[in-house]
C-alpha positions in Angstrom: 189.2 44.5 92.1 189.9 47.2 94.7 188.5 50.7 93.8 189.7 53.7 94.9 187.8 56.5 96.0 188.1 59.0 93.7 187.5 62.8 95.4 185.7 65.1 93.0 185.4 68.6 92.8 182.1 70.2 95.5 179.1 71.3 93.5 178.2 73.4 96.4 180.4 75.4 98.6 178.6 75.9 102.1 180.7 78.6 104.2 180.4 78.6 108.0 182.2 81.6 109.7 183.2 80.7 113.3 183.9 82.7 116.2 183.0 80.6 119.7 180.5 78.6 118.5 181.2 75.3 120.8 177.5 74.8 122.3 176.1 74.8 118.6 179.1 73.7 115.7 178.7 70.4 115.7 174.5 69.9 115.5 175.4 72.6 113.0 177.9 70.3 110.5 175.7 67.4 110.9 172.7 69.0 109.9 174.6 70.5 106.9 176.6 67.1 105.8 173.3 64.9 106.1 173.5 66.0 102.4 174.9 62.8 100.4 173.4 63.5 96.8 175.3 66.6 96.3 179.0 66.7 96.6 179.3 69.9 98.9 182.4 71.5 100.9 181.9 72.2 104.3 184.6 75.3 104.7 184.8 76.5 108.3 185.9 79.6 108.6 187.5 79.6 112.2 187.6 83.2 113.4 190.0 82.7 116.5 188.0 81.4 118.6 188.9 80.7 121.9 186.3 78.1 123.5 186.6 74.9 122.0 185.1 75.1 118.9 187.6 74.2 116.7 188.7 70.8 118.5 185.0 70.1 117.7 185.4 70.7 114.2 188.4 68.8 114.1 186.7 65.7 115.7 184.6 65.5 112.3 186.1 63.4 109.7 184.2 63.6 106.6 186.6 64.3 104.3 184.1 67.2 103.1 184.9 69.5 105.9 187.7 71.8 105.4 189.0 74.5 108.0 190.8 77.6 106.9 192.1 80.4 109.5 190.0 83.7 109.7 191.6 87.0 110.2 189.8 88.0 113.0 188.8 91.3 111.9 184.5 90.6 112.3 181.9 88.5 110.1 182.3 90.1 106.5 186.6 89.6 106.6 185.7 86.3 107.7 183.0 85.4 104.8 185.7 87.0 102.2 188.0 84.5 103.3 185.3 81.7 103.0 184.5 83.3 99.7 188.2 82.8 98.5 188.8 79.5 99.6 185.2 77.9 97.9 185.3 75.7 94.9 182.1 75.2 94.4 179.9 76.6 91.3 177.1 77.6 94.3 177.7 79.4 97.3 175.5 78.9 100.8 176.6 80.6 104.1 175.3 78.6 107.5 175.8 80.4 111.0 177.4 78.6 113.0 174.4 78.1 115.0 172.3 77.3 112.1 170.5 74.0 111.2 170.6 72.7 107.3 167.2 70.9 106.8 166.8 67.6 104.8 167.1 67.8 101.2 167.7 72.1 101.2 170.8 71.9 99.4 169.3 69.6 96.9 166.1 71.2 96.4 168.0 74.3 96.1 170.4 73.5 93.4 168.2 71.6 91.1 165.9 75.0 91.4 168.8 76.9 89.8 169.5 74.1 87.7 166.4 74.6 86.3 166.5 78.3 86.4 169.8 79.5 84.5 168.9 82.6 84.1 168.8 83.2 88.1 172.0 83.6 89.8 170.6 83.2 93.7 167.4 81.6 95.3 166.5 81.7 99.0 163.7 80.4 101.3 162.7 80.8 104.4 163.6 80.1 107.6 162.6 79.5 111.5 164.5 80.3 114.6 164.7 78.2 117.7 165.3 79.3 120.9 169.0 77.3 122.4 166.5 74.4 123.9 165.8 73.8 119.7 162.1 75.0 121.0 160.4 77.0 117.4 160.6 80.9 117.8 159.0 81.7 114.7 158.8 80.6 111.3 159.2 82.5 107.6 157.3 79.8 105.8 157.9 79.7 101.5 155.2 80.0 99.4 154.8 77.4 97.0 155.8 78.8 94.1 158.9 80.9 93.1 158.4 85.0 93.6 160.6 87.0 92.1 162.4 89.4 94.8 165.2 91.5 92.5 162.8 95.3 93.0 162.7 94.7 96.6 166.7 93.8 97.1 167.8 96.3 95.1 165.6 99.0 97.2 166.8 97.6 100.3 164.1 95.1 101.2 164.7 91.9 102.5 162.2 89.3 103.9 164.5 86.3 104.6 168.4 86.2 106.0 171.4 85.4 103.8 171.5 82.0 105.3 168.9 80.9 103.3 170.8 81.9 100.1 172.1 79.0 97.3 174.2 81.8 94.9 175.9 81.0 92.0 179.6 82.1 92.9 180.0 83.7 89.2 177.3 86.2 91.0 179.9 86.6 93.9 182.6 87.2 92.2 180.8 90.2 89.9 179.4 92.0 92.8 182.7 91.8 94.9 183.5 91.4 98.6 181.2 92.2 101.3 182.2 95.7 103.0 184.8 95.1 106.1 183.2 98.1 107.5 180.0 96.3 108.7 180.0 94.3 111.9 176.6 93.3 111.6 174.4 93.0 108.9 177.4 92.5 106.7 174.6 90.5 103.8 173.0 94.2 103.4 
């Protein structure tokens, strides 16, 4: 009996915005679609770049990965676009120079599985210098802190990238502020 495959709908939405990311885009995607217990959307926000970035992305053919056209107007038009195209129920944004490790999306969503009355959790992270050589490193404690005081006073202690978010929380606090060019998250 021949099956067919039968696409369902992403659990998690992970949105990558993309402006001349060629050196980094594709470790990028393959450290994010190492992911096979989750169904997840990869949507690339493509930001008119004008290196080769895109071709990369196109050379992937997981049928997970999805490109839409940015409007070229900086990072927060460019995640607002992402935002509108997602499907998924939980919302992650990757840099394009970012690496996905093993099992975070996982370990993130069966957190807020677990935790229904939270509408985000983040970890930590490390940076790497463009050898891959560690920077520094925001470890996680081992349990879960509660971090709402310190947001809503301005505080943060980890980057947005390390965000799962339910997209019902997105969609209540609105679009991020075109005005920004960096530090759109604030």
């Amino acid at each position: 009996m021949h099956q067919r495959h039968i696409k369902t709908n992403p659990r998690v939405s992970v949105l990558i915005p993309m402006h001349n990311a060629e050196p980094f885009i594709s470790s990028t995607l393959v450290s994010v679609l190492q992911e096979k217990n989750i169904a997840i959307e990869v949507v690339v926000i493509n930001d008119k770049s004008t290196d080769r970035s895109l071709q990369k992305v196109r050379r992937f053919t997981d049928e997970r990965v999805r490109i839409v056209d940015g409007p070229g107007e900086g990072i927060s038009a460019c995640i607002n676009t992402g935002l509108a195209a997602a499907q998924g129920d939980i919302v992650m944004r990757c840099d394009a120079d970012d690496h996905f490790p093993a099992g975070r999306i996982q370990k993130q969503v069966a957190w807020l599985d677990e935790n229904q009355e939270y509408a985000a959790v983040c970890g930590g992270f490390s940076t790497m210098d463009a050898s891959g050589r560690l920077v520094a490193k925001l470890a996680t404690r081992d349990s879960a802190e509660e971090i709402t005081e310190e947001l809503n006073a301005g505080k943060t202690r980890t980057t947005f990238c390390s965000y799962a978010l339910r997209r019902s929380l997105l969609q209540r606090v609105g679009e991020f502020r075109p005005y920004f060019v960096t530090a759109e998250d604030i």
